[in-house]
MMTF fields as JSON, N, C-alpha, C and O atoms, coordinates in Angstrom:
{
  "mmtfVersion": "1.0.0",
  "mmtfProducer": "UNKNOWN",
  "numBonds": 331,
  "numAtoms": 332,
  "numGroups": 83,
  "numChains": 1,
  "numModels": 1,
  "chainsPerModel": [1],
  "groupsPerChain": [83],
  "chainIdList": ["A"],
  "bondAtomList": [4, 2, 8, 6, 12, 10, 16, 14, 20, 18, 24, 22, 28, 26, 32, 30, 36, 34, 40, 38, 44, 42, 48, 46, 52, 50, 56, 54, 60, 58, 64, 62, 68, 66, 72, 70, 76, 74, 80, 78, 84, 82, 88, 86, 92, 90, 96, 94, 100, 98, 104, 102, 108, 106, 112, 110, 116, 114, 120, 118, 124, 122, 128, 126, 132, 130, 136, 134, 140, 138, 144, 142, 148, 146, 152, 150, 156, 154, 160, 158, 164, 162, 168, 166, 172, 170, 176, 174, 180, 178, 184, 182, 188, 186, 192, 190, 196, 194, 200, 198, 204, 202, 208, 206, 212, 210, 216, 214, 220, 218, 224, 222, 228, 226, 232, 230, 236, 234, 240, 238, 244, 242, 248, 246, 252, 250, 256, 254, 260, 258, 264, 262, 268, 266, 272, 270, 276, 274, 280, 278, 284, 282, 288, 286, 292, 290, 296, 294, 300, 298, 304, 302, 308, 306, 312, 310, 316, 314, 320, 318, 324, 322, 328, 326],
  "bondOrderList": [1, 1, 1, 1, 1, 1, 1, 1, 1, 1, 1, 1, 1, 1, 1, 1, 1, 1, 1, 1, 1, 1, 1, 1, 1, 1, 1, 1, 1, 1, 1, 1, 1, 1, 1, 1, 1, 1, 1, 1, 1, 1, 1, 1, 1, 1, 1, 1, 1, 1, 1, 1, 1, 1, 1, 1, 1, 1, 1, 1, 1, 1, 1, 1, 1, 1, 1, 1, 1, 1, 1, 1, 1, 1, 1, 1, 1, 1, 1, 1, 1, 1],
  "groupList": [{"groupName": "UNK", "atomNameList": ["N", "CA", "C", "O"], "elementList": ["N", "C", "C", "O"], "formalChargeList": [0, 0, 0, 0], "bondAtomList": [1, 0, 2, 1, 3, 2], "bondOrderList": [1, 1, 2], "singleLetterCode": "X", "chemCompType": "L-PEPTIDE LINKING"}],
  "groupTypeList": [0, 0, 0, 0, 0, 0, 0, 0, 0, 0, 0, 0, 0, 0, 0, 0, 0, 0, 0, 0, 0, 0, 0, 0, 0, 0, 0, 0, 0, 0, 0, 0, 0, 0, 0, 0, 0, 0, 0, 0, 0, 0, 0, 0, 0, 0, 0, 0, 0, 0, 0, 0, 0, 0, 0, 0, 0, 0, 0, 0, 0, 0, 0, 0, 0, 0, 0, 0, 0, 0, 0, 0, 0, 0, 0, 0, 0, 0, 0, 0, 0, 0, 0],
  "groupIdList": [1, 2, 3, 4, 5, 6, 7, 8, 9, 10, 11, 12, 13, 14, 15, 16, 17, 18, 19, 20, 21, 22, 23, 24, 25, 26, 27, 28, 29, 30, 31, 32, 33, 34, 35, 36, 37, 38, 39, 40, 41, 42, 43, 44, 45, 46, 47, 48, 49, 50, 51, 52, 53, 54, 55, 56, 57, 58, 59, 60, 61, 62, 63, 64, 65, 66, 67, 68, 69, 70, 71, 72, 73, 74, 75, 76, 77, 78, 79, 80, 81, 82, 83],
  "secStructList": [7, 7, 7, 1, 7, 7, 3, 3, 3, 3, 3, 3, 7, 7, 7, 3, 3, 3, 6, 6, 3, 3, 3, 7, 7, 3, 3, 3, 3, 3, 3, 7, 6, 6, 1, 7, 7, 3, 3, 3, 3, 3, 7, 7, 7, 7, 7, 1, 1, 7, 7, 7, 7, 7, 7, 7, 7, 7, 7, 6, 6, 1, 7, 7, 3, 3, 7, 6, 6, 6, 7, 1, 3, 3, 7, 7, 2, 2, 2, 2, 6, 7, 7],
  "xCoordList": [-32.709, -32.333, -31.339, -31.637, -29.943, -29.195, -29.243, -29.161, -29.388, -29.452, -27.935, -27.883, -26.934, -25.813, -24.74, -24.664, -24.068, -22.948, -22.125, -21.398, -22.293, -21.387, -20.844, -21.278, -19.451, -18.997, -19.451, -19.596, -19.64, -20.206, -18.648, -17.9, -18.454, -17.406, -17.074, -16.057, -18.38, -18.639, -20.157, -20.902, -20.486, -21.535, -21.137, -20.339, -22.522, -22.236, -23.722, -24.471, -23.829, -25.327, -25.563, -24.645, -27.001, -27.657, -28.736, -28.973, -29.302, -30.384, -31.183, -30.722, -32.269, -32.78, -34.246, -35.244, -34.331, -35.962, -36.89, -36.791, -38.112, -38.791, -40.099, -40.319, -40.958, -41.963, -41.869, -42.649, -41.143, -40.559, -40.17, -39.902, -40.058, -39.826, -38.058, -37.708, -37.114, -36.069, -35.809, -35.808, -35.63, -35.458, -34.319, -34.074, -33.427, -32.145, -32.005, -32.671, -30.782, -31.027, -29.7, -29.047, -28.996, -27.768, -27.458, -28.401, -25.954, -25.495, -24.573, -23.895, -24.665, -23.731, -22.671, -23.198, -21.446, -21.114, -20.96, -20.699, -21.327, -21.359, -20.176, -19.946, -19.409, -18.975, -18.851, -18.791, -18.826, -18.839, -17.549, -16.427, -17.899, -16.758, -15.909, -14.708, -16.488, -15.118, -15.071, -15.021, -15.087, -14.155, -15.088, -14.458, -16.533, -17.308, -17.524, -16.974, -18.367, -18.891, -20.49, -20.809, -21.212, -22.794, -22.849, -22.465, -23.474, -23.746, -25.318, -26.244, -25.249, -26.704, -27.527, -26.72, -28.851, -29.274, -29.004, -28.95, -28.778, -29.826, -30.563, -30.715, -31.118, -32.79, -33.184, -34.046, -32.544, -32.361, -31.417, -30.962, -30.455, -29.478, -29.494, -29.966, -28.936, -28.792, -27.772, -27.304, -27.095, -25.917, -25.669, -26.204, -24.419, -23.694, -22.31, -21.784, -21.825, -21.902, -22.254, -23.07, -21.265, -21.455, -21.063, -20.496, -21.529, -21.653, -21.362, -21.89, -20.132, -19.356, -20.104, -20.345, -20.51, -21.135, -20.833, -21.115, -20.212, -19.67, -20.78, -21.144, -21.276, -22.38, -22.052, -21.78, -22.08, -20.71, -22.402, -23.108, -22.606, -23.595, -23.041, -21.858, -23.506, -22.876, -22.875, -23.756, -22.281, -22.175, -23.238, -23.706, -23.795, -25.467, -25.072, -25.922, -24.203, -24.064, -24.294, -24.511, -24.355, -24.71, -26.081, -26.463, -26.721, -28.195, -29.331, -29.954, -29.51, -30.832, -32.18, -32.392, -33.068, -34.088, -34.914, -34.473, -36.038, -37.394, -37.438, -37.722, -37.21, -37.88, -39.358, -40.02, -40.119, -41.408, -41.489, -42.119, -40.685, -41.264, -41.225, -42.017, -40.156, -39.948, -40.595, -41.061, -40.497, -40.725, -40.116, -40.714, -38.585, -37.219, -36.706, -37.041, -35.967, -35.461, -33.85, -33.282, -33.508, -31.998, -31.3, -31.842, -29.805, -28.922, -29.375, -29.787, -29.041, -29.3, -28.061, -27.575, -27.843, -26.35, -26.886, -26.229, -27.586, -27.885, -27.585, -26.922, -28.011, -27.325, -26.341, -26.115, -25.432, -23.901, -22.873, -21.654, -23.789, -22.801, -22.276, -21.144, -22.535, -22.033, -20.802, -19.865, -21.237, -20.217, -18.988, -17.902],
  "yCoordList": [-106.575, -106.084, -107.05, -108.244, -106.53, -107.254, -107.008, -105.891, -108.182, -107.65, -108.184, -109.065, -107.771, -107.28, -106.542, -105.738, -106.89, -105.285, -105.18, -106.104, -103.788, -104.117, -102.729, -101.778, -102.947, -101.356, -100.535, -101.193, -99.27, -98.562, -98.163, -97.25, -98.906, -98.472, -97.192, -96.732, -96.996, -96.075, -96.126, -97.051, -94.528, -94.424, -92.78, -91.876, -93.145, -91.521, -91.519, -92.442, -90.198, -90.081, -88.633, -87.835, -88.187, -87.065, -86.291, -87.11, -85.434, -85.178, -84.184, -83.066, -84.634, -84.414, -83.649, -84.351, -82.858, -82.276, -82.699, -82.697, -83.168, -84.4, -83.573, -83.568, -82.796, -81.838, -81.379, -81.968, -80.584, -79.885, -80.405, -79.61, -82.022, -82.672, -83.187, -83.744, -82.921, -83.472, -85.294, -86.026, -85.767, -87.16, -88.139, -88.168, -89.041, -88.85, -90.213, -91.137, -90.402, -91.258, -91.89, -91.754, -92.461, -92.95, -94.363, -95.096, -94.885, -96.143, -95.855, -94.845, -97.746, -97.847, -99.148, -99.983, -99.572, -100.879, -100.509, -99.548, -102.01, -102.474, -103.788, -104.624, -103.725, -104.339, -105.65, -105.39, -106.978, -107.376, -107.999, -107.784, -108.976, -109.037, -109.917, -109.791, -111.236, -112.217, -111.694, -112.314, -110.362, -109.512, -109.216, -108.808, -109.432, -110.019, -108.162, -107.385, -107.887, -106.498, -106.946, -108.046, -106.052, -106.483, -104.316, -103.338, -104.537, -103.441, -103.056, -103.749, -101.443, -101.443, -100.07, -99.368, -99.354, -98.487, -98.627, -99.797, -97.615, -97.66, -96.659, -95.454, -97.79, -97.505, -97.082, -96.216, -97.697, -97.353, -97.796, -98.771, -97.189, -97.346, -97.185, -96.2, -98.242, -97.737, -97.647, -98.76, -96.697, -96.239, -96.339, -95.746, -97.554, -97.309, -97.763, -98.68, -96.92, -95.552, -94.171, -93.279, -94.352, -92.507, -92.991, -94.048, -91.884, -92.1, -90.538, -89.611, -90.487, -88.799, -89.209, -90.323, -87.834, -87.34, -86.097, -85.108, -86.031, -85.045, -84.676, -85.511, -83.238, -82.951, -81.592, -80.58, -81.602, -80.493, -80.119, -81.039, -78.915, -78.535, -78.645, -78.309, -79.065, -79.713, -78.259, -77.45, -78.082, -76.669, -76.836, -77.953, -75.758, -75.473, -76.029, -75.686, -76.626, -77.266, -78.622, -79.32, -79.263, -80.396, -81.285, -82.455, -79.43, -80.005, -80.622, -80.226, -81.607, -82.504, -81.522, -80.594, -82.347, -81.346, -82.517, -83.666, -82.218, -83.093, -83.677, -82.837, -84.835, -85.211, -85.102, -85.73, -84.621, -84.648, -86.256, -86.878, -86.962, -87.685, -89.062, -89.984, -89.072, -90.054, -89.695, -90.435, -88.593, -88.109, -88.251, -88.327, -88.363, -88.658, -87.581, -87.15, -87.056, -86.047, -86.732, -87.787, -85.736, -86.813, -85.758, -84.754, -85.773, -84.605, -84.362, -85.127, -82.681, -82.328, -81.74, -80.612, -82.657, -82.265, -80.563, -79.522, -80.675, -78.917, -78.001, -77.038, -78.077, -77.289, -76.79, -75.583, -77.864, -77.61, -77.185, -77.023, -77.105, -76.578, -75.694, -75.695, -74.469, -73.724, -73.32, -72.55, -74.331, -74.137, -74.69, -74.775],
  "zCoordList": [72.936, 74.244, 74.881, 74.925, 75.478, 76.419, 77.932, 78.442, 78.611, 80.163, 80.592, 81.45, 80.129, 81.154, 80.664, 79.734, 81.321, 81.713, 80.392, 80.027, 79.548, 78.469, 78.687, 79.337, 77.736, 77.671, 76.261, 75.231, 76.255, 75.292, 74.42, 74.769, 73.47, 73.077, 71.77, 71.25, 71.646, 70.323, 70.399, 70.723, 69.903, 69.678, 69.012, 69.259, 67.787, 67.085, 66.401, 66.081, 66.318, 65.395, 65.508, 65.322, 65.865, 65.822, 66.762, 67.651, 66.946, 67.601, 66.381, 66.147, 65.723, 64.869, 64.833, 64.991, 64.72, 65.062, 63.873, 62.646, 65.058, 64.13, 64.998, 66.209, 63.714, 63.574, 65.293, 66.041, 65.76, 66.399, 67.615, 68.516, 67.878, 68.659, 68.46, 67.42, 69.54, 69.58, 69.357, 70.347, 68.153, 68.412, 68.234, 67.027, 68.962, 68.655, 68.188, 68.656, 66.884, 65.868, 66.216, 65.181, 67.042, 67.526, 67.05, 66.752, 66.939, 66.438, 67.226, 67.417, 68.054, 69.028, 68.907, 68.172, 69.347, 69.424, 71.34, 72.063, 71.478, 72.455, 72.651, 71.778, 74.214, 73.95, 75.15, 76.351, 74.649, 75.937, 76.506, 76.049, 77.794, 78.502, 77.933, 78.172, 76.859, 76.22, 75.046, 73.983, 75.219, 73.804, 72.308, 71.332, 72.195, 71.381, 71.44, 72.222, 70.49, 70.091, 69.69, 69.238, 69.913, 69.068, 68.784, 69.424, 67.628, 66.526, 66.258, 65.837, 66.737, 65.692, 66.072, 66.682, 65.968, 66.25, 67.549, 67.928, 68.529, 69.761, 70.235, 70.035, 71.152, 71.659, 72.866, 73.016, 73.862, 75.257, 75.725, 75.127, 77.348, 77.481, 79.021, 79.589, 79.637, 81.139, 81.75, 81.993, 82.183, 82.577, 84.261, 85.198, 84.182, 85.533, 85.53, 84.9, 86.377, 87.297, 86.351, 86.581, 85.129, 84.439, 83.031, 82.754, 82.076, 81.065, 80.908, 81.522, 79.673, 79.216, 78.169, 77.703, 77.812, 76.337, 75.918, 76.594, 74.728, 74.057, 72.853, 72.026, 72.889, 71.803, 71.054, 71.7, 70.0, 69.158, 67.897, 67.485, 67.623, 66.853, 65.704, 65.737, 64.44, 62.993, 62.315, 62.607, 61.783, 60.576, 60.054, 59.833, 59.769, 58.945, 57.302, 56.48, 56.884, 55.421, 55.997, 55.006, 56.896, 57.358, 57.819, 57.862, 58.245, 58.668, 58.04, 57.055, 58.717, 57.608, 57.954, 58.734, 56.802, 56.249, 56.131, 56.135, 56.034, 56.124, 54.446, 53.591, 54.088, 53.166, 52.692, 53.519, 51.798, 51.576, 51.556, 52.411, 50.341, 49.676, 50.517, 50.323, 51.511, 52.92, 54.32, 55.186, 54.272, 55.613, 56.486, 57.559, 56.476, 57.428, 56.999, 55.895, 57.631, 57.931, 57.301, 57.584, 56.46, 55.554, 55.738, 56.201, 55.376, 54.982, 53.359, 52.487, 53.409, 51.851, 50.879, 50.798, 50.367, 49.326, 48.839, 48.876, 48.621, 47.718, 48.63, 48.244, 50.103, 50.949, 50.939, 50.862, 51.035, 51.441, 49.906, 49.85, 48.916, 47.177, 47.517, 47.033, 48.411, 48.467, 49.317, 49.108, 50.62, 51.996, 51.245, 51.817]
}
């Protein structure tokens, strides 16, 4: 956890349904003020003043699927052979 002011300079990932619960699997860089970046999942985020978010639904050859054998929810190459 960082307690101060950074800019969100990237962030990309997913919103994944996890046994019918929305759960969102995001990677962010952060950036701070003497130019430094820190990298990595994130977890929580507190936004000020505003924060734009752009959310675009992935083509159904894209959508992940529940692993049995993990139980994470992965993308599935067999899906998409056909798209």
């Amino acid at each position: 956890m960082f307690d101060e002011q950074m800019e969100l300079a990237s962030c990309l990932g997913d919103i994944a349904d996890d046994h019918g619960k929305p759960t969102l699997h995001a990677h962010a860089v952060l950036g701070r003020r003497d130019s430094t970046a820190v990298a990595g999942h994130l977890q929580k985020l507190d936004v000020l003043p505003t924060l734009e978010v752009i959310l675009m639904e992935a083509p159904a050859h894209l959508r992940k699927r529940l692993d049995p054998a993990t139980g994470l929810a992965l993308m599935d190459p067999a899906s998409s052979a056909g798209a």
